[in-house]
C-alpha positions in Angstrom: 142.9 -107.8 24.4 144.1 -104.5 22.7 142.0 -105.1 18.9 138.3 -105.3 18.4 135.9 -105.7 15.2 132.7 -104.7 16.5 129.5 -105.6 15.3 126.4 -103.1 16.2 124.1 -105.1 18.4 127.2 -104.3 20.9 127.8 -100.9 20.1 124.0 -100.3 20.4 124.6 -102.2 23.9 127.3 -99.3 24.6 124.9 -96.2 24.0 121.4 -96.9 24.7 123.1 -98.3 28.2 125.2 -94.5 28.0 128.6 -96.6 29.1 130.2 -96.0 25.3 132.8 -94.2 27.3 134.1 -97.4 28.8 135.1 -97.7 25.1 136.8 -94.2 25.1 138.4 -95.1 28.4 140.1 -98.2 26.8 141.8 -96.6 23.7 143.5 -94.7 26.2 144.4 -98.0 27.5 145.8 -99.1 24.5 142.9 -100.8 22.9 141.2 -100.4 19.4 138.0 -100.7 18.0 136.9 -101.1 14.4 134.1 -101.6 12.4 133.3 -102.5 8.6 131.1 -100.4 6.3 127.9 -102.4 7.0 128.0 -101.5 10.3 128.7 -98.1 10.2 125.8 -98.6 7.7 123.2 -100.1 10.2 124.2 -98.6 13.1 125.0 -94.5 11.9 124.0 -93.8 8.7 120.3 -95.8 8.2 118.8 -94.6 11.7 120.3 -90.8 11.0 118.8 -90.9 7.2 115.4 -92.3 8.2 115.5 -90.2 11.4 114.5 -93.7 13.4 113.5 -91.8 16.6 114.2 -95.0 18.8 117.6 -95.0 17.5 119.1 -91.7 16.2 120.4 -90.4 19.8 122.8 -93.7 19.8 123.5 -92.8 16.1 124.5 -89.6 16.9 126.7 -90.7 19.7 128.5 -93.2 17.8 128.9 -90.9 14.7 130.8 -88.5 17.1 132.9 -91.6 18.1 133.7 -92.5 15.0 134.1 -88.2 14.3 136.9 -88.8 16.4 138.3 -91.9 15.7 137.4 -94.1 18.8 135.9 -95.8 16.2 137.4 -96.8 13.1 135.6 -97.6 9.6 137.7 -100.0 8.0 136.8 -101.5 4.1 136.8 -104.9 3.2 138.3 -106.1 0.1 136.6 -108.5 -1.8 132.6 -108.6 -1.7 132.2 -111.9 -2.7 133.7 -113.3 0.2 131.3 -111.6 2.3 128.5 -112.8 0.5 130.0 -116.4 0.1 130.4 -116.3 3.5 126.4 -115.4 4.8 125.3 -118.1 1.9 127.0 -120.6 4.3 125.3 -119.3 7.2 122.1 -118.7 5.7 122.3 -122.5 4.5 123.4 -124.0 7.5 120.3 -125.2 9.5 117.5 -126.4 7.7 113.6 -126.5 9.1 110.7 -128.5 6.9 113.5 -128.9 4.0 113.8 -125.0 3.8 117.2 -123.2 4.9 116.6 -120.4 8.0 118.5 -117.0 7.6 120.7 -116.2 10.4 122.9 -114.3 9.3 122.9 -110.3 8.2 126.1 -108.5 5.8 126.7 -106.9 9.5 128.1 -109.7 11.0 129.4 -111.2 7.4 131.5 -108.8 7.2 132.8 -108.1 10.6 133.8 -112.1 10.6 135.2 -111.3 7.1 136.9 -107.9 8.0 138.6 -110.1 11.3 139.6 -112.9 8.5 141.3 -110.3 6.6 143.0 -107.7 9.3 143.9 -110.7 11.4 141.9 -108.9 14.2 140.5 -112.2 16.3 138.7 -110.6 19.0 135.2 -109.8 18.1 132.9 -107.8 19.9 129.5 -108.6 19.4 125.9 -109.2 21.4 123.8 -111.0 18.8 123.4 -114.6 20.2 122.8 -116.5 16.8 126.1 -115.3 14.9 128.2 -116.1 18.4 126.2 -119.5 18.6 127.7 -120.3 14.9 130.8 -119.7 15.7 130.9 -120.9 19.4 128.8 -124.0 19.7 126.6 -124.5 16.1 124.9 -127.5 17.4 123.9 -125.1 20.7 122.2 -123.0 18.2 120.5 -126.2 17.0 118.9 -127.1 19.6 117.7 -123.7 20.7 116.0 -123.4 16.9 114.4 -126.7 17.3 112.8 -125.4 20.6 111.4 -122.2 19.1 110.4 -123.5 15.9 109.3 -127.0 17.6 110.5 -128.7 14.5 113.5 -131.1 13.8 116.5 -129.0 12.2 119.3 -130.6 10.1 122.3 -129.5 10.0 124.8 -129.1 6.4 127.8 -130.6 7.9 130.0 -129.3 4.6 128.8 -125.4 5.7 129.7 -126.5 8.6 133.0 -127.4 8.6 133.4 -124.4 6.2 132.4 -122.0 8.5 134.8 -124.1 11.2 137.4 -122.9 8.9 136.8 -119.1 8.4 136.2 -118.4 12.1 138.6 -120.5 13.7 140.6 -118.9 16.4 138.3 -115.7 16.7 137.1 -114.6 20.1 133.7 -113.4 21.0 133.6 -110.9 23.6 130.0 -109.7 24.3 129.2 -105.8 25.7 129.5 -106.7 29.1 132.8 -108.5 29.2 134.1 -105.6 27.3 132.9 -103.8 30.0 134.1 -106.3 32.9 137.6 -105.8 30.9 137.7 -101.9 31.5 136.2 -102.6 35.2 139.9 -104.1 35.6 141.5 -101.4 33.8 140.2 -99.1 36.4 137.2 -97.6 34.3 134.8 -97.6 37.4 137.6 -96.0 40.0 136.1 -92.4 40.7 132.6 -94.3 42.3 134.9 -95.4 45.2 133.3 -97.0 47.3 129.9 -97.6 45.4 132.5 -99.3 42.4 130.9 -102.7 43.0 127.3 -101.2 42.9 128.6 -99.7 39.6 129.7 -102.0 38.3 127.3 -104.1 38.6 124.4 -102.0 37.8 126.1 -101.3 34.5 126.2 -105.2 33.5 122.4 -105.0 34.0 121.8 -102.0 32.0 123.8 -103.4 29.3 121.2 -106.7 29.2 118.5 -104.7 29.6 119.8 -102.8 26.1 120.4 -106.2 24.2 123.4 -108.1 25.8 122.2 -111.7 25.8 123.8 -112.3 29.6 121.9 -114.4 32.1 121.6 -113.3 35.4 123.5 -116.1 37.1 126.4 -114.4 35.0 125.9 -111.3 36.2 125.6 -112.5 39.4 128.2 -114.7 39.2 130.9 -112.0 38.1 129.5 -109.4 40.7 130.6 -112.4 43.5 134.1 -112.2 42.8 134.7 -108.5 42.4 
């Protein structure tokens, strides 16, 4: 747990919740976090140049992160790879014989940045890229109750995508949070830490973690 690759549905987790310093707190603990260009892309620079009200005040904050390298911007080498690898995503599931998108350059190249770096822990909050790396058939199922159609899988993506992202972590926003919680982030509340700490958790699902509440409550029961 010292070497992230984040994508920005968790970073946008971190500042609209206004815990981003948890991040700050655990580079002083050793820890790093990095992002590819398409993130700093969809997360900074598109909200800042459009001057997207709803999201320039996280912009901002996580420009002056990266300002002073809490964050780091690190480029990818070859594009195709990136783009090989969201064809195999974006052809993976199937619904009425035509193939769903799931799959953004964001998270394409976060996967492909970690493939590269050798960075396995990723940090990300978007459940459909975690459900393709985590449990694929999961994600299956959840599509065939939305849509309320029978999906088919490609088994060849598949097993392609098996090989690309096996042995990468995903750690959502509020496990990197749970992390610092242990690292002694929430200390100076005292004796309102649990109350912290969990109030936090909720803020970060209220801001686009996909956490259930039994997790929540679940963690809360054993701090």
């Amino acid at each position: 747990m010292t070497d992230f690759i984040c994508d920005s549905s968790s970073l946008i987790s971190f500042t609209d919740s206004c815990l981003v310093k948890a991040l700050s707190f655990l580079k002083s603990k050793g820890a790093r976090f990095f992002i590819p260009p398409s993130v700093l892309y969809e997360s900074v620079t598109h909200p800042l140049e459009l001057k997207m009200r709803a999201y320039r005040f996280s912009a901002i904050k996580l420009k002056d992160y990266i300002n002073k390298n809490r964050i780091e911007v690190v480029k990818l080498g070859e594009d195709n790879k990136r783009k090989q690898f969201m064809k195999l995503c974006n052809e993976l599931f199937y619904a009425r014989g035509r193939p769903l998108k799931l799959v953004h350059l964001g998270e394409a190249e976060m996967i492909m940045l970690a493939k590269e770096t050798g960075v396995k822990n990723l940090m990300m909050d978007e459940r459909t890229t975690r459900l393709i790396i985590e449990d694929p058939m999961l994600l299956k199922e959840h599509l065939q109750k939305e849509l309320r159609v029978n999906i088919m899988a490609n088994k060849n993506n598949l097993q392609k995508i098996h090989n690309i992202t096996q042995g990468m972590k995903i750690f959502r926003s509020t496990e990197i949070l749970a992390y610092a919680y242990e690292k002694g982030f929430f200390k100076s509340y005292g004796e309102l830490e649990g109350d912290a700490v969990e109030s936090a958790l909720y803020s970060l699902k209220y801001s686009g973690c996909s956490i259930g509440f039994n997790e929540i409550e679940e963690y809360v029961g054993e701090i």
